[in-house]
N, C-alpha and C positions, 0 to 999 in steps of 0.2 A: 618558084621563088628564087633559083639561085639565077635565074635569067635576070629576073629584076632587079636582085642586089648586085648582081655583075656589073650593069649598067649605070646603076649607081655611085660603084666604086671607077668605075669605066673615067666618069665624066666629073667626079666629084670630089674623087679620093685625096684630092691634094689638098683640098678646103676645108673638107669634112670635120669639123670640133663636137657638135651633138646628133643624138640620132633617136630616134624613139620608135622601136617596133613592136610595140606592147599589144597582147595577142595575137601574136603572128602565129596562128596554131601551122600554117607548112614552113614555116623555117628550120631546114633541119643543119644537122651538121655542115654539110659540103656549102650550104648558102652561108652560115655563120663565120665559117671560115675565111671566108673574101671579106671579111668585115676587117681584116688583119692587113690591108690597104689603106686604113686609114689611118695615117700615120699621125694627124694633128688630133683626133678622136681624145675629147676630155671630157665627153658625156656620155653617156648609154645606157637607154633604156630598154630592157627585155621583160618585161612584166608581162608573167602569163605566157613564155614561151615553150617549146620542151627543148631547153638547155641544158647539158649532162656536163658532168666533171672535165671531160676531154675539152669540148667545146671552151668551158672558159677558162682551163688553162692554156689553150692556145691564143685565146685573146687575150688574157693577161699578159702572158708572154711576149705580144704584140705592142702593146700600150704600155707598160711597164709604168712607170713614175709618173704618165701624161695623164695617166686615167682620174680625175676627181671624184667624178658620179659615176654611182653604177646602180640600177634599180633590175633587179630580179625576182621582185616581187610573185609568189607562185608557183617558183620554177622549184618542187617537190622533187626532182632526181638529182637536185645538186646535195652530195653529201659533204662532208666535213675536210675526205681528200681534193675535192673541187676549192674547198674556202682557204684551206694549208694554201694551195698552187695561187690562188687568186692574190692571198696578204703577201705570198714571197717575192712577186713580180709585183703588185700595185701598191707602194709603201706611203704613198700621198692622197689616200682616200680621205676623201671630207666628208661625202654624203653618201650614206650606203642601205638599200632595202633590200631584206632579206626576206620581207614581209610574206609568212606562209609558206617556207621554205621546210617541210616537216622530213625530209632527208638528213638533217644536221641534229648531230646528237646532242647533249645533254653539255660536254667540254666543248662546243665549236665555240663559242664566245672567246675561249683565251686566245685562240690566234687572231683576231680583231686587235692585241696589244702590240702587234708592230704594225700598226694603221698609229702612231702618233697627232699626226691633221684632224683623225675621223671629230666630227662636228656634229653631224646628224646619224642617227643609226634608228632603222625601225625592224625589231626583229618580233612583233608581233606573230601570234598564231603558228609559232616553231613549241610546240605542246611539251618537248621534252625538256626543256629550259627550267628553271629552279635557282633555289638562292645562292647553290655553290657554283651554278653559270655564271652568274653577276660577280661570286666574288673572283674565280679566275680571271675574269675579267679586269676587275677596275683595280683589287687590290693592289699594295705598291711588293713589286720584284728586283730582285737584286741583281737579275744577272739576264739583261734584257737579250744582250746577246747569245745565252744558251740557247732560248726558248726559237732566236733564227734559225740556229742550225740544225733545232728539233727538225723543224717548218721545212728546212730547204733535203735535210734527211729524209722526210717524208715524201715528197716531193718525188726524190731520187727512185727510192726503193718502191714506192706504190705501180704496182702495174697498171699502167696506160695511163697513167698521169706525169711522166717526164716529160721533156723538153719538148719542142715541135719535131716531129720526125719517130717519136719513139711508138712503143708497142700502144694500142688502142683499140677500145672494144667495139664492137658490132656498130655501128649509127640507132641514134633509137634506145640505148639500152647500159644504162649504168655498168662498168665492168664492177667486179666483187673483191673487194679487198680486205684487210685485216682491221681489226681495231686499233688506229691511229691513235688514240688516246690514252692505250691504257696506263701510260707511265706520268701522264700528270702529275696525277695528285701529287706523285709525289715530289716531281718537281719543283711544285708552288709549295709544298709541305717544306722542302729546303731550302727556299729561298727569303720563306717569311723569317729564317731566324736572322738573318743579317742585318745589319746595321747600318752600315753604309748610306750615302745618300740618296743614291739609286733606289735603296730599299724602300727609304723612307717620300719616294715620290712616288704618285697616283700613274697609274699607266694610261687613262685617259682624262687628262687634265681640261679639253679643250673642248668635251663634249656637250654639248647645249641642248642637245633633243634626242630624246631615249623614247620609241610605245615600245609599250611593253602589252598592248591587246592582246587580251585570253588566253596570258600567260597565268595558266590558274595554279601549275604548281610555284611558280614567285610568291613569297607573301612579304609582307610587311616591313622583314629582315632583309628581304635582298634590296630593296626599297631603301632600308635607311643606309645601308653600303652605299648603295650610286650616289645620294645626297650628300655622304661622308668626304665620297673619294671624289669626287666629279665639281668643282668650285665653280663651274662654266654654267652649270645646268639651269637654262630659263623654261625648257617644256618636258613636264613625264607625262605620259599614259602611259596609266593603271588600270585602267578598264580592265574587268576581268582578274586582276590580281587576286590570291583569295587573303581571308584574316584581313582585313583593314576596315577595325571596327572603330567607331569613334576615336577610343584613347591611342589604337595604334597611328590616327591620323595628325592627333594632335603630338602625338610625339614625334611623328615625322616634319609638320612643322616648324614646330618648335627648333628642330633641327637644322634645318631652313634659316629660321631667321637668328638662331644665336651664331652659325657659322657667316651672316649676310652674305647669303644665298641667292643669284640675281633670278632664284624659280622667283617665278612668275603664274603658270598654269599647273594644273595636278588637275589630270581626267581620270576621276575614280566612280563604281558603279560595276555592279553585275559582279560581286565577289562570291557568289557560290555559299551563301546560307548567310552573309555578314553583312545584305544590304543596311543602308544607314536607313534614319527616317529623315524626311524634308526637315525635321525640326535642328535633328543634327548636323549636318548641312549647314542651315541658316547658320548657328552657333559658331559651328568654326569660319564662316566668313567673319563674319563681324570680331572673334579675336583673332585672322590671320588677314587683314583684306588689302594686302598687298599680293594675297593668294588667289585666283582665280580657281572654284573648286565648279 
């Protein structure tokens, strides 16, 4: 594999804008790495590869601001020190899968809030996600710049995730580091009292498409957060979300259209003991049917 991406980068690298090497189960490190040639690179897909924290901060590193797309859909060894290193170098993401990324704890969503651009986000099947994920996420912060130099702090101090050249673990093998998050809470806990402008603006204003597939600890509440904070929002999947019984959907709705919500779809089903019946369903089409349910 790093013969062929050599040769790729050999004869291509100067042209290079998208790439798609989705299931490449031999791409290891040392082939990834030449990927860092391509200097015009504002797409990349690695769905299903085994991609570790080092790898994509050294590509971030690489692509910085140029990156738009990134799909890593799969890639299970990326933890939350890989996602810090990715938002501190890629501050221009629009479209990002995370899709089945179970590496990433419970707070990786709030460093998604210095992706300003991000548009599309599918972080489906990340099992540890819940409603206080959503709200670190979308809710409004006062102090957008503390929370970089959390990111760029982390970044620094995590062993074998610094800059290119720095310490780095075995190929193959997540190095083991500390718990990046545990000072959250409290951060967001301080920042919600402010007042300020800053405060009072949504940290993902421009977001259009959120899945949220078989995120079963999400329910209902973290649902009507993204609806609150997110004014852009034309597609959620629900799928799998649990608690979304009738009235919680009609309240979700409702919410939708007294804020003129430009949603459009809501993929809801498989909530873990709160299926609907076809009747219910029918119902809320007919008072929401500007809703696609």
């Amino acid at each position: 594999m790093v013969t062929t991406i050599g040769h790729l980068m050999q004869h291509c690298s100067a042209s290079l804008t998208s790439l798609s090497l989705n299931g490449c189960a031999q791409l290891n490190e040392s082939a990834l790495s030449l990927l860092q040639n391509a200097k015009l690179m504002s797409s990349l897909s690695l769905n299903s590869v085994p991609l570790h924290d080092n790898s994509l901060t050294l590509l971030a590193s690489a692509f910085k601001e140029r990156l738009r797309t990134l799909h890593m859909g799969y890639c299970g060894a990326i933890t939350d020190r890989g996602l810090a290193a990715l938002v501190g170098y890629c501050r221009n993401l629009t479209d990002l899968n995370l899709y089945g990324c179970t590496g990433l704890s419970r707070h990786a969503l709030s460093y998604l809030r210095l992706c300003p651009l991000l548009e599309v986000a599918d972080i489906s099947r990340i099992h540890s996600l819940d409603d206080g994920s959503i709200a670190e996420w979308v809710l409004p912060t006062s102090d957008l710049q503390a929370q970089q130099n959390m990111v760029q702090q982390l970044i620094q101090q995590s062993p074998g995730c610094g800059p290119p050249g720095g310490a780095s673990s075995p190929a193959g093998r997540p190095a083991s580091h500390p718990d990046l998050n545990a000072a959250l809470p409290q951060i967001f806990a301080a920042q919600s009292q402010s007042s300020d402008v800053l405060g009072r603006s949504s940290a993902a204003t421009r977001l259009r498409s959120v899945s949220l597939d078989s995120c079963a600890r999400v329910s209902s509440l973290g649902l009507k957060v993204l609806l609150e904070q997110c004014p852009s929002l034309t597609f959620l999947n629900a799928f799998g979300v649990s608690n979304l019984s009738l009235l919680a959907l009609q309240s979700l709705c409702r919410i939708a259209q007294a804020r003129r919500s430009p949603l459009r779809q809501l993929q809801i089903g498989g909530g873990g003991g709160h299926a609907l019946h076809a009747r219910d369903v029918d119902a809320l089409r007919k008072e929401f049917p500007q809703i696609a349910l």
